[in-house]
N, C-alpha and C positions, 0 to 999 in steps of 0.2 A: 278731632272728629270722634263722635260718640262709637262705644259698639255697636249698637245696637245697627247703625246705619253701614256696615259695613260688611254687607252679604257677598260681596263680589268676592273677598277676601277669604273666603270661607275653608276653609282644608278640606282635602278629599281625602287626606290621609289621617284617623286618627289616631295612630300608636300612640304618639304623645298624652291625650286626653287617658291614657289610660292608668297615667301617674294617679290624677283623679282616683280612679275605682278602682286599680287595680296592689295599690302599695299596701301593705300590711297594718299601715295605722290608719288607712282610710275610713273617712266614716261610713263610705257607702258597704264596707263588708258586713254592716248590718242591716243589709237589703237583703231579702229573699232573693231567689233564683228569679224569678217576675217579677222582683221591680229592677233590676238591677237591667233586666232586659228593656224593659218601659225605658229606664236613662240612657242607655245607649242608644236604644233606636231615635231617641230623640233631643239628644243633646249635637250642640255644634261648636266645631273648635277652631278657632279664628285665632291665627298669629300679629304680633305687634313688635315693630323694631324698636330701640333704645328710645327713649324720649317722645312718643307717641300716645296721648292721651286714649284711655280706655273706658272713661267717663268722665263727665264733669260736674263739681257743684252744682245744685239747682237740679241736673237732671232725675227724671222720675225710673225707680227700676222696673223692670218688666219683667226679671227672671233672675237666677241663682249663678254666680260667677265662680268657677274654681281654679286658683292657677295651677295650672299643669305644667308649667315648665319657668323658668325666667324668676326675676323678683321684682316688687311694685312696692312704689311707695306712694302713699294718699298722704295728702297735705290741702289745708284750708288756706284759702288766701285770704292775707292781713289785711291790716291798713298800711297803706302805702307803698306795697306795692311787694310787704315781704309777708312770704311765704311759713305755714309753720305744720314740720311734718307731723301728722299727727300717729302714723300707723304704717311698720313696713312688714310686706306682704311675701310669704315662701313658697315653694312648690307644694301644695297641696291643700294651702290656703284660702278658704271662701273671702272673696270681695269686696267688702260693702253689702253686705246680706243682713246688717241690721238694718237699715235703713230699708229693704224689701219686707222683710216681717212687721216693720212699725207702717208701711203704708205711709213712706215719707220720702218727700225725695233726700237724694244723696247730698249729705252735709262736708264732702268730702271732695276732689277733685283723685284719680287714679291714673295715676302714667308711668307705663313699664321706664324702669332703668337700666334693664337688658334686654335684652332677644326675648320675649314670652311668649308662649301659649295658654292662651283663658278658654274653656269650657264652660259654655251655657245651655242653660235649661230653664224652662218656661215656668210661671209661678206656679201655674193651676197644677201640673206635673208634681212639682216638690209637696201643693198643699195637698195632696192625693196620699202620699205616701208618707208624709207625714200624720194623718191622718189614721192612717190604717196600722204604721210600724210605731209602736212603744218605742222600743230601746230606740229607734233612731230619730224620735220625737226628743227623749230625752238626753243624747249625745245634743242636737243641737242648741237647746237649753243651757246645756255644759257648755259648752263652747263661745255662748253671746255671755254668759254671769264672769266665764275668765277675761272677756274682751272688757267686760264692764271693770271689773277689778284694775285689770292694767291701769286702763284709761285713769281711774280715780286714783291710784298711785303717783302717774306721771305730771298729771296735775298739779299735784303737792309737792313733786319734786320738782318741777318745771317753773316753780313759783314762790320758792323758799327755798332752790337752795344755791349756794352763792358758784360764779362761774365754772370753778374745777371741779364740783359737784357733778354737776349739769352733765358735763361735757363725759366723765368718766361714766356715768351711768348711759347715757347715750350709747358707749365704745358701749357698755356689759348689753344693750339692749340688740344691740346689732349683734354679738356674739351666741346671746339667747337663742334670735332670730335665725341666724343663719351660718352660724358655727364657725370651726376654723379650715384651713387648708388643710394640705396632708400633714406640714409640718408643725401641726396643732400649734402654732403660734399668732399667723397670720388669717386676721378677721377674711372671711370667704364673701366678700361685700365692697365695692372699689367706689365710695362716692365723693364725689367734689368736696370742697372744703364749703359749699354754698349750703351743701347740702346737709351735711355736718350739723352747720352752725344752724341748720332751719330746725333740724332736730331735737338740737339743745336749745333752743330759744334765747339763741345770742347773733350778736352780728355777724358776720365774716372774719373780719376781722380781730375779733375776743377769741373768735376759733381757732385760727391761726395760731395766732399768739397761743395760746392753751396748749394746742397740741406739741407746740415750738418746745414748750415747757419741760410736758411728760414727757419729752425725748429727752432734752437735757438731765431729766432727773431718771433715764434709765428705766419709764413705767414704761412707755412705749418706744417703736423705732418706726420712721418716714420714709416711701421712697413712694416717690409719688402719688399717685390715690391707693397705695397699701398701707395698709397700717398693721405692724406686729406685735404683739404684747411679747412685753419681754419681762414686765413682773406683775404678775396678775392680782398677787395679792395687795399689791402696792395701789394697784388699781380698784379694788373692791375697797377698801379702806379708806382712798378718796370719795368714790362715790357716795360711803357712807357718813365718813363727817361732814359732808355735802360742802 
């Protein structure tokens, strides 16, 4: 079920959206005191449980996505029925908003993997203040040329380079992403081995088996959907001889 069509769901409470605007790296602290007012009186914050779509492929954007709470991953669907993740999504993270700047629909499918909160706001709203704020004209700029960067990175590595490559770089992109526990060992991300392997762009089963591996050889340790690095640099070293 698209966001867009789910108004009933709406929150009356927004503290959460407030991750959004209110966190120290946000880009909105390069709002004036007036725009900043503009997005809140008119942004809406709509909750999604574990595995509930919040877009889909094909659909068209109509406004700016922030998640304010939870994490998401977008992925393309294959041929045949497999899935390949292209982009995973943190607190405070815009949505699919190239695809709203390019005037394209979304090339991407989007569905939370935990409890989330998304924050939305209208296009004409963002092209306003866009518009009128520099620095936060040019924060967005910044932020779609590092998406671009990624993207042409993972590509090359997603396509050259042989499975424990893949698979290690994967673990360091999720670590990137969304860092470790308290006990800075353990990735702060609990996903299927389906999903893993959607990541890396191998089957289930190479995943499996992969992971099965780095445990025997001491890079990482399993217990169920956690995964903990127990030799990091053993791990950056695979990913790099790919």
């Amino acid at each position: 079920m698209c966001f867009i069509t789910r108004v009933s769901e709406i929150m009356t409470d927004k503290d959460t959206c407030k991750n959004c605007t209110e966190s120290k790296d946000s880009i909105f602290n390069l709002l004036t005191k007036e725009e900043k007012k503009v997005f809140e009186e008119n942004r809406q914050c709509t909750s999604y449980k574990k595995g509930e779509i919040i877009f889909k492929e094909g659909d068209l954007p109509v406004g700016m996505i922030c998640l304010c709470s939870g994490k998401v991953k977008l992925f393309k669907e294959g041929v045949g029925g497999r899935d390949q993740i292209i982009r995973m999504e943190k607190q405070g993270d815009f949505v699919g908003f190239r695809a709203l700047f390019a005037g394209e629909h979304y090339n991407a499918t989007a569905t939370a993997i935990e409890d989330s909160v998304i924050c939305y706001l209208e296009k004409n709203i963002l092209e306003k203040v866009i518009k009128a704020n520099g620095n936060f004209a040019l924060r967005v700029i910044t932020i779609l040329a590092k998406e671009l960067g990624f993207s042409n990175e993972r590509t090359v590595s997603l396509t050259q380079k042989h499975i424990r490559g893949r698979l290690a770089e994967s673990l360091l992109v999720l670590i990137n992403t969304f860092g470790f526990e308290e006990n800075n060992k353990t990735i702060k991300v609990y996903l299927s081995r389906e999903d893993i392997a959607s990541l890396s762009n191998m089957t289930t089963s190479n995943a499996i088996r992969t992971l099965s591996t780095f445990a025997q050889e001491n890079v990482i340790s399993l217990y169920g959907r956690s995964i903990t690095v127990e030799n990091m640099e053993a791990l950056k070293r695979i990913s790099r001889l790919g």
